[in-house]
C-alpha positions in Angstrom: 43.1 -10.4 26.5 42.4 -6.7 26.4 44.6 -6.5 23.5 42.4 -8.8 21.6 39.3 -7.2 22.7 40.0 -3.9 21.9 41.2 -5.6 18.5 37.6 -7.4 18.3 36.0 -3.9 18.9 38.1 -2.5 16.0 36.9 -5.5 13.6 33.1 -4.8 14.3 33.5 -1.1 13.7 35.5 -1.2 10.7 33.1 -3.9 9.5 29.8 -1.5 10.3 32.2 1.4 8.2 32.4 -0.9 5.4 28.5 -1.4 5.6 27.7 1.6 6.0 29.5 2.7 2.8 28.1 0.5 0.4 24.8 1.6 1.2 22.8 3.3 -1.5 22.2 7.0 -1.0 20.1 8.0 -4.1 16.9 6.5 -3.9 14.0 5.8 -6.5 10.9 4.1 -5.2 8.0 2.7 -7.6 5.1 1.9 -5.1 3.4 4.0 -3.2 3.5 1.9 -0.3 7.4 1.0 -0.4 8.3 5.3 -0.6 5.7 5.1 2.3 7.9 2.5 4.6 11.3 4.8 2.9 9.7 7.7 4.7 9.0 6.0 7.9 12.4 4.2 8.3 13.6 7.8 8.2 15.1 7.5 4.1 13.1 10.3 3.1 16.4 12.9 2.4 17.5 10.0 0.5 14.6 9.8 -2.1 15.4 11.8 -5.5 12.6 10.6 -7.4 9.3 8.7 -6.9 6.4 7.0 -9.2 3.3 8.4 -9.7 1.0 6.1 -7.3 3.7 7.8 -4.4 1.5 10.1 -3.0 2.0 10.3 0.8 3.0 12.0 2.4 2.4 15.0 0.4 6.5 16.1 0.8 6.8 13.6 -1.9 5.4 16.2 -4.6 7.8 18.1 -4.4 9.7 15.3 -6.0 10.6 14.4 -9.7 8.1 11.8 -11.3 8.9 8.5 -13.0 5.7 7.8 -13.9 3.4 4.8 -13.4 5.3 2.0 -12.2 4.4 -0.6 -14.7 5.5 1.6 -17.4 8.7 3.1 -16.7 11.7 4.9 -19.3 15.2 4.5 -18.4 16.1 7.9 -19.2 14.0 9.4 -17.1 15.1 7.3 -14.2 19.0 7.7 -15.1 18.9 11.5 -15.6 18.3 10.9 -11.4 21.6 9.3 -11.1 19.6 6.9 -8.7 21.9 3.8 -6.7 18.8 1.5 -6.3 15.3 1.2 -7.9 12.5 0.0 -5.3 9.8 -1.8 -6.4 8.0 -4.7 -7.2 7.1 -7.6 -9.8 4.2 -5.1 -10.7 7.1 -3.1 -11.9 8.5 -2.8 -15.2 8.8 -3.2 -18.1 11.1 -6.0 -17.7 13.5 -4.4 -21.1 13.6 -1.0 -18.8 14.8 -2.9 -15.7 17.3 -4.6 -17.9 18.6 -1.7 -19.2 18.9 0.3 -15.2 20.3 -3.0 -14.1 23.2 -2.5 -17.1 23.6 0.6 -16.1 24.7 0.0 -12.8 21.4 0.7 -11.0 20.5 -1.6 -8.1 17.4 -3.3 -8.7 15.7 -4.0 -5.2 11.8 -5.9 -6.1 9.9 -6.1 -2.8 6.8 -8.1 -2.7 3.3 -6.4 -3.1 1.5 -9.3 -1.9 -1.1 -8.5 1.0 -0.1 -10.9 4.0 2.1 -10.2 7.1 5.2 -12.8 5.8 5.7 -9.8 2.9 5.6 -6.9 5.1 8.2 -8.8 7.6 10.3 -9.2 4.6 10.0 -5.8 2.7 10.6 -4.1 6.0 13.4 -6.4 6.8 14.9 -5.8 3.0 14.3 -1.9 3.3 15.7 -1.2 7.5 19.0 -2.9 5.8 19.3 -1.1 2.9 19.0 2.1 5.0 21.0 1.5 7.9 18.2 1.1 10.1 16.9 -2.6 11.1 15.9 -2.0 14.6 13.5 0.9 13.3 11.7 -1.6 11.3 11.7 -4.4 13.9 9.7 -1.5 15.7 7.7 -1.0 12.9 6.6 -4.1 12.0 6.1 -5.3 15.6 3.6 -2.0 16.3 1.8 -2.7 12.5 1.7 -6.5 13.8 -0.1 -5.6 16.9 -2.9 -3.5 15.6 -3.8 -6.0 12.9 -4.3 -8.5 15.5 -6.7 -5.4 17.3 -8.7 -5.4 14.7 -9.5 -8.9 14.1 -9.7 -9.2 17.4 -12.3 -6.3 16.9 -14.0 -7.9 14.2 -14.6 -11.3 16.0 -16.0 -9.6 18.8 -18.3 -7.3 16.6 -19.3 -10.0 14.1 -20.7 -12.4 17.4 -24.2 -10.4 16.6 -23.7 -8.8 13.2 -23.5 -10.6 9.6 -20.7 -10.1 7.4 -22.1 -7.1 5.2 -21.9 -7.8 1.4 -19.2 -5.6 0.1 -18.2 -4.7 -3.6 -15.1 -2.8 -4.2 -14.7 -0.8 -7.7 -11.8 0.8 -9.2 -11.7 3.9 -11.8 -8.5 4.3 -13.8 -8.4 6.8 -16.3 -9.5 6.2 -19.5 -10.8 2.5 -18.0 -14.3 0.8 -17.1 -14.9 0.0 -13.8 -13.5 -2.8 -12.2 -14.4 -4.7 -9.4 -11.8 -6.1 -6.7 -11.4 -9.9 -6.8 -9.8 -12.9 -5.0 -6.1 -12.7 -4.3 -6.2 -8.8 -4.2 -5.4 -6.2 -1.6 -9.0 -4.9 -2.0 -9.9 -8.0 -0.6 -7.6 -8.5 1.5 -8.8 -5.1 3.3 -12.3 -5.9 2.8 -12.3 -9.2 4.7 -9.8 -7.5 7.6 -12.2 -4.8 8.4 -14.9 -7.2 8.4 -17.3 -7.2 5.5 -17.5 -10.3 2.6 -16.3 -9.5 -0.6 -18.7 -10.7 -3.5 -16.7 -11.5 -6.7 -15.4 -14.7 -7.4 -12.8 -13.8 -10.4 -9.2 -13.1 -9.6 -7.9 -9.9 -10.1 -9.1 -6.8 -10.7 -11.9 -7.9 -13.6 -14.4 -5.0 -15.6 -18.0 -5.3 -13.9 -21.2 -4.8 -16.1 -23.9 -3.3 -14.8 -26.4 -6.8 -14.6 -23.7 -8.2 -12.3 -23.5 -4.9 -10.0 -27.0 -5.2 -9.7 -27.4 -9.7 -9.1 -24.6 -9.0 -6.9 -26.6 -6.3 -4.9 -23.9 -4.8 -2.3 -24.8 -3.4 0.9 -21.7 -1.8 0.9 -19.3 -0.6 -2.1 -16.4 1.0 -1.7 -15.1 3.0 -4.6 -11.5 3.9 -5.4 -11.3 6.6 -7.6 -7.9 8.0 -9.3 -9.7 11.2 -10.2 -12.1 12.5 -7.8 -12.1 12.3 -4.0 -14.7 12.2 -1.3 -18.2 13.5 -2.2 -17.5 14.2 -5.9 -16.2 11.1 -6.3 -19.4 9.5 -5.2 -21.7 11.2 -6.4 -19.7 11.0 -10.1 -19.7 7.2 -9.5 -24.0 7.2 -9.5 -24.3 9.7 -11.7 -22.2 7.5 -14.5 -23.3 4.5 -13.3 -27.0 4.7 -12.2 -27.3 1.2 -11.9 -25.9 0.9 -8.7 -28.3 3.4 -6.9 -30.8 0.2 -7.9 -28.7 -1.7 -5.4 -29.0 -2.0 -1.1 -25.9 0.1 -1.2 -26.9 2.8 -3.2 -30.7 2.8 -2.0 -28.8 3.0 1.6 -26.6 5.6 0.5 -23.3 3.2 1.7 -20.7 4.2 -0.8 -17.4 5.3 0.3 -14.2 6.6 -1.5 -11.0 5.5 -0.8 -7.4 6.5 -1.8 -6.5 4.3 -4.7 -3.0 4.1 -3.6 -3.2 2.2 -0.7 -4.0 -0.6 -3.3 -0.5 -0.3 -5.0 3.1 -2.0 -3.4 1.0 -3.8 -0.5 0.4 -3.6 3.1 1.5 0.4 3.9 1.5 1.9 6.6 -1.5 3.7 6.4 -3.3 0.3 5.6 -4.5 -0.3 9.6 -6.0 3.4 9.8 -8.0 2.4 6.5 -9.5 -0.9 8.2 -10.7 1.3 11.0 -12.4 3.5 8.2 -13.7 0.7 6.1 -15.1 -1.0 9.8 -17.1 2.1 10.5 -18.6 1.9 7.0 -19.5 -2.1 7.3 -20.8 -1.6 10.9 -21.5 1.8 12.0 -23.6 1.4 15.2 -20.9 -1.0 16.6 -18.2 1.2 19.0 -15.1 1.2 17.3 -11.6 0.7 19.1 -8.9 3.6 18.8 -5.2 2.5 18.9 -2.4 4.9 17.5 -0.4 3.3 15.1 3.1 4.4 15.5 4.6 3.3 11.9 1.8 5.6 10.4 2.8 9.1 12.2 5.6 10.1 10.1 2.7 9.8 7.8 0.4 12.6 8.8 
């Protein structure tokens, strides 16, 4: 018997060897929130190239860029000598993949979709790939936990305050503005943090000035790609004076968010966001403070 057991032992570390080898050691992640969860599962040393929405945390500068993740070139990618591609469906385009895939490159697409199910599976996906599934049981099990704070929070707070009316704009370069609809992360955020989003349309959809102001906000929140902070606001009235017409802007409710916690879906610095984007939609209520573990490495 203690033959075979010390036999069985043998088996499960020769096994975990073989594993273990075939795991990819030269990463490339399109997404800023799967090079986010690569960081935090403790694959950063293994990254050697990263798109351009992967901008946290700010160690991954120092990296080479692929560029946008919906317009990728092989070369560029291959001259990295990468094992595995991250991304998502957003990713592309589909005759680039093809030609990485020929190449030998593992292509690993991870869901972008805003809703726990995803996150338990891109976390799942991305603790095997590098060696690490208990770290992103903890991971997921912590991120799980504050989401259920917050709308835990929100029920509680919303008991004596309305939903407030919330519009959510995006600036790409070169782009009008477009406004965050249904079946969106945007959304997803706004109604998590506690405000009601106010377009209809699916997507993200250009927004003309007479619908910012029949819409009338009492909150917007603006991602801009450019600017940050107070220049990024006060860029947003000054090109679009429209929207100081509305509650929001008369109120002077318009905050600035990091566009790319909108690209590669729920990331770990998602549940610090919905505590920021709470403050904004009710700032008289007292606002819970839990530490988020999966967002540390982060910081």
């Amino acid at each position: 018997m203690r033959i075979k057991s010390l036999l069985a032992c043998a088996g499960v570390l020769l096994s975990q060897m073989a594993v273990a080898d075939t795991l990819p050691e030269r990463w490339v992640s399109a997404g800023g929130a799967f090079s986010e969860w690569v960081v935090a599962l403790g694959g950063e040393s293994k990254l050697v190239g990263v798109d351009s929405t992967s901008q946290h945390p700010r160690s991954l500068h120092s990296l080479p860029s692929i560029g946008y993740q919906r317009a990728l070139a092989a070369e560029g990618i291959l001259a990295l000598k990468p094992d595995i591609l991250v991304g998502s469906d957003e990713m592309g385009p589909p005759p680039v993949l093809a030609q990485l895939k020929a190449a030998g490159v593992r292509i690993e697409l991870l869901s972008a979709r805003a809703d726990v199910p995803s996150l338990q599976h891109n976390l799942t996906e991305l603790g095997q790939l590098l060696g690490n599934p208990a770290q992103a049981q903890a991971l997921m099990a912590g991120y799980q936990q504050r989401l259920e704070q917050q709308a835990a929070w929100v029920r509680q707070v919303q008991l004596h305050t309305p939903a407030p009316r919330v519009l959510m704009l995006l600036n790409h370069a070169g782009a009008n503005l477009q406004a965050a609809g249904k079946d969106t992360l945007a959304a997803w955020m706004i109604d998590q943090a506690g405000g009601k989003n106010l377009t209809e349309h699916n997507g993200y959809k250009p927004v003309s000035n007479e619908a910012m102001l029949a819409l009338d906000p009492q909150v917007i929140v603006f991602a801009s790609s450019k600017l940050e902070g107070d220049a990024a606001r006060s860029a947003l009235l000054e090109q679009n004076p429209i929207l100081a017409q509305t509650t929001a802007g008369r109120e002077g409710r318009v905050l600035v968010i990091d566009p790319t916690l909108l690209v590669g879906g729920l990331g770990p610095r998602v549940p610090d966001a919905l505590g920021t984007l709470s403050k904004a939609f009710y700032p008289s209520a007292p606002l819970q403070t839990v530490e988020l573990q999966a967002t540390e490495s982060n910081r």
